[in-house]
Backbone as CSV, one residue per row, in Angstrom:
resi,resn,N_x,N_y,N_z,CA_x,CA_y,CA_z,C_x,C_y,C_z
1,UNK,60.357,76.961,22.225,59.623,77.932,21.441,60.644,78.765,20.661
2,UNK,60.663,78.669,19.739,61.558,79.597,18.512,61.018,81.225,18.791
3,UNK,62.325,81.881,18.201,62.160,83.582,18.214,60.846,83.793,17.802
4,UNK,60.534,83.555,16.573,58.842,83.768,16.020,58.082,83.588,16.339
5,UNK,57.838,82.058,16.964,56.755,81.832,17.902,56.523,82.612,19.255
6,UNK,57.440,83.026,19.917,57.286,84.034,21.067,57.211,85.279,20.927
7,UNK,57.274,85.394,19.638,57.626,87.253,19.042,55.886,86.984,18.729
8,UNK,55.531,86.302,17.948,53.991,85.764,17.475,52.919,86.193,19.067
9,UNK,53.547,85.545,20.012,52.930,84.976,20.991,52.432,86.718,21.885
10,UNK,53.484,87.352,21.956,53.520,88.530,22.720,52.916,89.567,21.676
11,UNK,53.186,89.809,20.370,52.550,90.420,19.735,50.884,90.472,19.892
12,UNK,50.282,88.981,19.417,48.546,88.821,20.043,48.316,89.064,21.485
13,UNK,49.525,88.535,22.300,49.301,89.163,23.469,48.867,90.748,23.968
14,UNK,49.685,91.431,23.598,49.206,92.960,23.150,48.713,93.150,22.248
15,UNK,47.739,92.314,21.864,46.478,92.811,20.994,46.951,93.341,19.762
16,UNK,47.908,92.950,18.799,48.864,94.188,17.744,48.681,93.507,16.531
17,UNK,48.464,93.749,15.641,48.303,93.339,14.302,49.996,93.526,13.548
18,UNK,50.111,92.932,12.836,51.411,92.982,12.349,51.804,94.751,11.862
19,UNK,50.957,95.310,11.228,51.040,96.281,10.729,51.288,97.333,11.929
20,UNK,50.780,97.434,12.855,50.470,97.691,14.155,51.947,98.121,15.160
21,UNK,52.336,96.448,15.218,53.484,96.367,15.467,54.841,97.371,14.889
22,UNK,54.508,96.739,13.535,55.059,97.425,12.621,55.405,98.931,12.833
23,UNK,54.634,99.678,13.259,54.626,101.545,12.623,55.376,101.806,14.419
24,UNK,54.361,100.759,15.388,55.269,101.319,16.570,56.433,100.882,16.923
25,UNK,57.434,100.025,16.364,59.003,99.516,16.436,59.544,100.179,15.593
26,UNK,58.626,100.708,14.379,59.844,100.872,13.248,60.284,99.872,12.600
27,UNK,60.134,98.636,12.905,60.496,97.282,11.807,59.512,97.404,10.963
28,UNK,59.842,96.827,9.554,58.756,96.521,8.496,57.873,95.169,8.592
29,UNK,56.711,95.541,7.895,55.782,94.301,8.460,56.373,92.988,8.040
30,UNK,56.855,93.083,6.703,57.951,92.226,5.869,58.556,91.329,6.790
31,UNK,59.582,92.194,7.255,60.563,91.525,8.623,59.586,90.554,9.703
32,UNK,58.792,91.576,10.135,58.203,90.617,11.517,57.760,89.443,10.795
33,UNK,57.107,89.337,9.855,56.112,88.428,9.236,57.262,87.543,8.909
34,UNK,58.541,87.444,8.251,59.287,86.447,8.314,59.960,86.279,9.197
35,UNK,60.407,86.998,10.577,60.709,86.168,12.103,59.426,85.783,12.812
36,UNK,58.632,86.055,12.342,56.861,85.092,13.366,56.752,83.251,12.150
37,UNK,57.369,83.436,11.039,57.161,82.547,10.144,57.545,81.565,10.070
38,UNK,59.405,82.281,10.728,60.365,80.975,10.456,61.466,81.258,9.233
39,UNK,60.946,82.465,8.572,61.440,82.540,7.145,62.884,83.339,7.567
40,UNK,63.351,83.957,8.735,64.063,84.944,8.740,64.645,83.802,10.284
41,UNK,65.787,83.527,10.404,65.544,82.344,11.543,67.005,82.635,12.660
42,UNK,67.641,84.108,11.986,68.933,84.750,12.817,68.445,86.327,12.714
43,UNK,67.396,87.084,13.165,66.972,88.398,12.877,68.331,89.047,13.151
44,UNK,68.476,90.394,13.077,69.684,91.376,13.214,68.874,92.046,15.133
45,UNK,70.550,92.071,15.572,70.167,92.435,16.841,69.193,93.927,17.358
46,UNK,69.380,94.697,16.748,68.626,95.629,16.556,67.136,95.866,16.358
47,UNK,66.716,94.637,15.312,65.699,94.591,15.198,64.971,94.077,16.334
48,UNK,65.888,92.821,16.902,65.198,92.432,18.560,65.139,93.680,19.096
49,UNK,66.354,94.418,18.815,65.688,95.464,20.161,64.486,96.941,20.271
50,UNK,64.507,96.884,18.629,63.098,97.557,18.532,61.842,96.763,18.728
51,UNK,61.786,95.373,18.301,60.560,94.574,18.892,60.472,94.507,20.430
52,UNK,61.588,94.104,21.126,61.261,94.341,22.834,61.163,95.297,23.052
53,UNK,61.816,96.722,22.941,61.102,97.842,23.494,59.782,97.998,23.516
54,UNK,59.288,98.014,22.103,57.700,97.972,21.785,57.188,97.225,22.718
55,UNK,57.825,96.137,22.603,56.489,94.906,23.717,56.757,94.811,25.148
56,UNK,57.993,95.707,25.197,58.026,95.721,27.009,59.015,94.463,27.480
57,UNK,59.333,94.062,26.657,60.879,92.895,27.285,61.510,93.052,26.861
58,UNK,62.487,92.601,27.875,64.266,92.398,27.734,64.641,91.649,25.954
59,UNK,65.515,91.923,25.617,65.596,91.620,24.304,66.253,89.678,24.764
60,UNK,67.032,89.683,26.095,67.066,88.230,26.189,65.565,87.086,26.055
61,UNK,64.629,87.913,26.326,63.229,86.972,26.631,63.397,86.196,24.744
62,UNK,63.525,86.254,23.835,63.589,85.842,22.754,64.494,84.603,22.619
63,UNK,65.473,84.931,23.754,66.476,83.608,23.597,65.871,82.725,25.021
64,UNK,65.326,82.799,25.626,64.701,81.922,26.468,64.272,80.847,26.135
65,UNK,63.580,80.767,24.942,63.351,79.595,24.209,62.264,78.629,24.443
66,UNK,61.435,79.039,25.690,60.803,77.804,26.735,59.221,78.487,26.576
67,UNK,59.054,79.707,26.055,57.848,79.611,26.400,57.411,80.283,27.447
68,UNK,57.920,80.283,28.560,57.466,80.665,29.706,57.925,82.250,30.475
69,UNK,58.381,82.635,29.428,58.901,84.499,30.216,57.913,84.791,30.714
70,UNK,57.934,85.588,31.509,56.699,86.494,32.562,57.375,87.910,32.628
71,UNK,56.665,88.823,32.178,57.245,90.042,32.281,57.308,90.325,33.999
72,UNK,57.934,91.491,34.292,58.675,91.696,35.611,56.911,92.112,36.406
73,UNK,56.457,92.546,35.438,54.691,93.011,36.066,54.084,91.970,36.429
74,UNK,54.032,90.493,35.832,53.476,89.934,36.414,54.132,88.728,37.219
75,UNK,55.120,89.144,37.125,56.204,88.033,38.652,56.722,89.139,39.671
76,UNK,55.592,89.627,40.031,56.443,90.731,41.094,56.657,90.232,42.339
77,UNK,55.629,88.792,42.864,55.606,88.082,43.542,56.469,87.160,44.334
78,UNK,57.332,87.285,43.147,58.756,85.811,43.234,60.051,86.852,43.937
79,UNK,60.185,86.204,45.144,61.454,86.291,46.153,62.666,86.836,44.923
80,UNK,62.455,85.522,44.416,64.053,85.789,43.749,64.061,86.298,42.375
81,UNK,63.142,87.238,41.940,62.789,88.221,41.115,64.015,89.380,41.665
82,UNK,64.896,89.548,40.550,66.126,91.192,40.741,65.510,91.786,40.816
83,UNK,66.326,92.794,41.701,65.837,94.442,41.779,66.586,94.885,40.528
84,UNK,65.637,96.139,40.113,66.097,97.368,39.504,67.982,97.280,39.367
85,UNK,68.338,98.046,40.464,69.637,97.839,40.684,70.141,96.389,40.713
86,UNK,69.883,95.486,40.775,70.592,94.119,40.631,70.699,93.954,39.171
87,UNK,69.668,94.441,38.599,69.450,94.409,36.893,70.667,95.316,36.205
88,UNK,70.381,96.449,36.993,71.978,97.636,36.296,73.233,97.143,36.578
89,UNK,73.135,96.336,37.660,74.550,96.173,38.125,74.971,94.667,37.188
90,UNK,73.897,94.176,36.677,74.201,92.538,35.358,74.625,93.656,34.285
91,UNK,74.103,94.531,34.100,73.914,95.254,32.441,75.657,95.677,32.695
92,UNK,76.011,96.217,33.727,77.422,97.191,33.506,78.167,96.235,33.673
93,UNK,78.451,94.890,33.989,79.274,93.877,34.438,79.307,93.155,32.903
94,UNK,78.451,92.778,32.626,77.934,92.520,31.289,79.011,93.610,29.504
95,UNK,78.461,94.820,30.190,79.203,95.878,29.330,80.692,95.724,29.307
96,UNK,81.581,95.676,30.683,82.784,95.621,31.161,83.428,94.424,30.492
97,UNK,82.305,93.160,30.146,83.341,91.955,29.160,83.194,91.992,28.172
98,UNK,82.442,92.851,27.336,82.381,92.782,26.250,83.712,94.432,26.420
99,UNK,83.524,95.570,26.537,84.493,96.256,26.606,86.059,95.945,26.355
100,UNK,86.037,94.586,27.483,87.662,93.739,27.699,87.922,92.952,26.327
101,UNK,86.880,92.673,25.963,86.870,91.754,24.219,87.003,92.936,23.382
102,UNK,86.575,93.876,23.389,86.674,95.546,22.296,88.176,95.521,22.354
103,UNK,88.937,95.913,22.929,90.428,95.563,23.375,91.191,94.731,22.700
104,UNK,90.970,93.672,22.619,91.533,92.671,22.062,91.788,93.140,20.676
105,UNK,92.742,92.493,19.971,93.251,92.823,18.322,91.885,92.328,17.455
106,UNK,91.409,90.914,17.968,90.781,90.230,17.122,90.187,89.236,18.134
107,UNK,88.772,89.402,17.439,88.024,88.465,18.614,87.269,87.461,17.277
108,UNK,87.532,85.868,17.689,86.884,85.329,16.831,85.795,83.987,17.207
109,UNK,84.878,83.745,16.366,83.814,82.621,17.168,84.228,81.797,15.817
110,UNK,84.628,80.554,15.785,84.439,79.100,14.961,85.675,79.723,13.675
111,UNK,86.672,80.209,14.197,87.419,81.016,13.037,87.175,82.049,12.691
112,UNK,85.632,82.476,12.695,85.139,83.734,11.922,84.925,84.977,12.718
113,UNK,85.969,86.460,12.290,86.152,87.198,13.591,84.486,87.956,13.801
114,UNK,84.581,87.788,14.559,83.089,88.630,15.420,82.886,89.901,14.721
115,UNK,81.749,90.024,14.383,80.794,91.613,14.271,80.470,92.143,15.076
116,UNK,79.913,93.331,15.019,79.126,93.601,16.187,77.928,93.073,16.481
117,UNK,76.942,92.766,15.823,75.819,91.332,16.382,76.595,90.421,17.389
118,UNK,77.676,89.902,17.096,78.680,88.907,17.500,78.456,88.929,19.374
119,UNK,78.924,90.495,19.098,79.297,90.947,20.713,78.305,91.552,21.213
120,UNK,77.330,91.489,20.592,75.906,91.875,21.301,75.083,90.760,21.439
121,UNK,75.357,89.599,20.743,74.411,88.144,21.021,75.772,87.624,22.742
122,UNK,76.879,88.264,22.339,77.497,87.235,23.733,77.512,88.144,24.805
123,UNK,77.153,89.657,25.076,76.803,90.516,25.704,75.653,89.604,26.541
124,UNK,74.428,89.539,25.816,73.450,89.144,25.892,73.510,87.564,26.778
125,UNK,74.555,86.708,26.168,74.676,86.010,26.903,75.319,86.184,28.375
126,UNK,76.333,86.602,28.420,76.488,87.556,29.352,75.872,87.659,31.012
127,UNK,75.003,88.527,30.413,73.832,88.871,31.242,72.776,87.773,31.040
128,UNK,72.649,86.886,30.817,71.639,85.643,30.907,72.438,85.028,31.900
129,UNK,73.651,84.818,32.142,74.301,83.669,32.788,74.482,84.293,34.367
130,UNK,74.575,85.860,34.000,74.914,86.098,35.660,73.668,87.004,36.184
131,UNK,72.347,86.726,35.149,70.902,87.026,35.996,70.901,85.825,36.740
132,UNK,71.245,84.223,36.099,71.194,82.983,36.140,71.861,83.168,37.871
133,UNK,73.320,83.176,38.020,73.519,82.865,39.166,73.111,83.830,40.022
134,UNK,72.893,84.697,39.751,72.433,86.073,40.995,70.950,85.185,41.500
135,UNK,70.081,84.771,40.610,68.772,84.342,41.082,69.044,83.050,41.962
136,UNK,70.028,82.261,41.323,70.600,80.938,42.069,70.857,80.857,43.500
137,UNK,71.873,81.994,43.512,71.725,82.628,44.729,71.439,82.784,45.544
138,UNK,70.690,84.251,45.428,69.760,84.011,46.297,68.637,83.016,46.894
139,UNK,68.328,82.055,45.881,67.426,81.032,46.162,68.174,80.260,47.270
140,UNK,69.531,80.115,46.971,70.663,79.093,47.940,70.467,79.534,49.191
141,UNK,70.717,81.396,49.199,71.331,81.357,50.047,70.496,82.546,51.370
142,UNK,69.278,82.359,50.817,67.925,83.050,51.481,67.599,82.100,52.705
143,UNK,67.675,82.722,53.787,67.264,81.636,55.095,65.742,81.136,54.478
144,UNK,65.438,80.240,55.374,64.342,79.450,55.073,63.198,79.971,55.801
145,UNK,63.555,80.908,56.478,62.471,81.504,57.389,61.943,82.764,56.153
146,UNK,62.639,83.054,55.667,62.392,84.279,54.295,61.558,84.070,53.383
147,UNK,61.843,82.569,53.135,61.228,81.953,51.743,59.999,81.888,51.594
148,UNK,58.881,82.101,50.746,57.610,82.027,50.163,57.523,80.576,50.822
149,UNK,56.428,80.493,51.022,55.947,78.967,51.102,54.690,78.617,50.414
């Protein structure tokens, strides 16, 4: 599922008309209407993060790609759902490598030195990879007597 189609998807989900959307993010209807379209197909990071605030997700749920995010309200169920604090403690670990890259003289992706989008899309990755093993994890390493059945 592309950025638009899930930005599309959660928008009707909360019932929001583009315009709607619009006045409560602060993005222009313009914008959304060409990332729901396809027409706009690398939005600016910012703008993800006024659309997830509005809609109540993580600005990673956009790079998920699958379709299948569940906000934290309705997977409250799942064992290996983070806590609160497991979540702060990805975000500041997360902060700390991008910090160690701030440092550096020159940070570059494919030759071309990084922006700040740059280090906020690999931030982002970041924290996708070590929500990834924290959940792994625990799934591994949860006795079996614990586990949902």
């Amino acid at each position: 599922m592309s950025i638009g189609e899930f930005l599309r998807s959660l928008r009707e989900k909360n019932e929001l008309t583009l315009k709607e959307l619009s006045e409560k993010s602060g993005v222009g209807p313009s914008t959304i209407s060409d990332i729901e379209t396809g027409t706009s197909t690398n939005p600016r990071m910012a703008t993800l993060k006024k659309l997830a605030n509005t809609l109540g997700v993580p600005v990673n749920a956009f790079f998920d790609n699958d379709g299948t995010y569940e906000s934290v309200e309705t997977n409250k169920n799942n064992e290996n759902e983070l806590t609160t604090k497991e979540k702060l403690d990805i975000e500041k670990e997360a902060q700390k490598m991008i910090d160690n890259i701030d440092k550096l003289d020159t940070v570059e992706f494919c030759g071309t030195p990084a922006d700040e989008d740059d280090k906020e899309y690999l931030k982002l990755a970041y924290e996708k990879f070590l929500t990834d093993v924290r959940i792994y994890n625990k799934q591994k390493y949860t006795p079996k007597k614990y586990r949902d059945k």
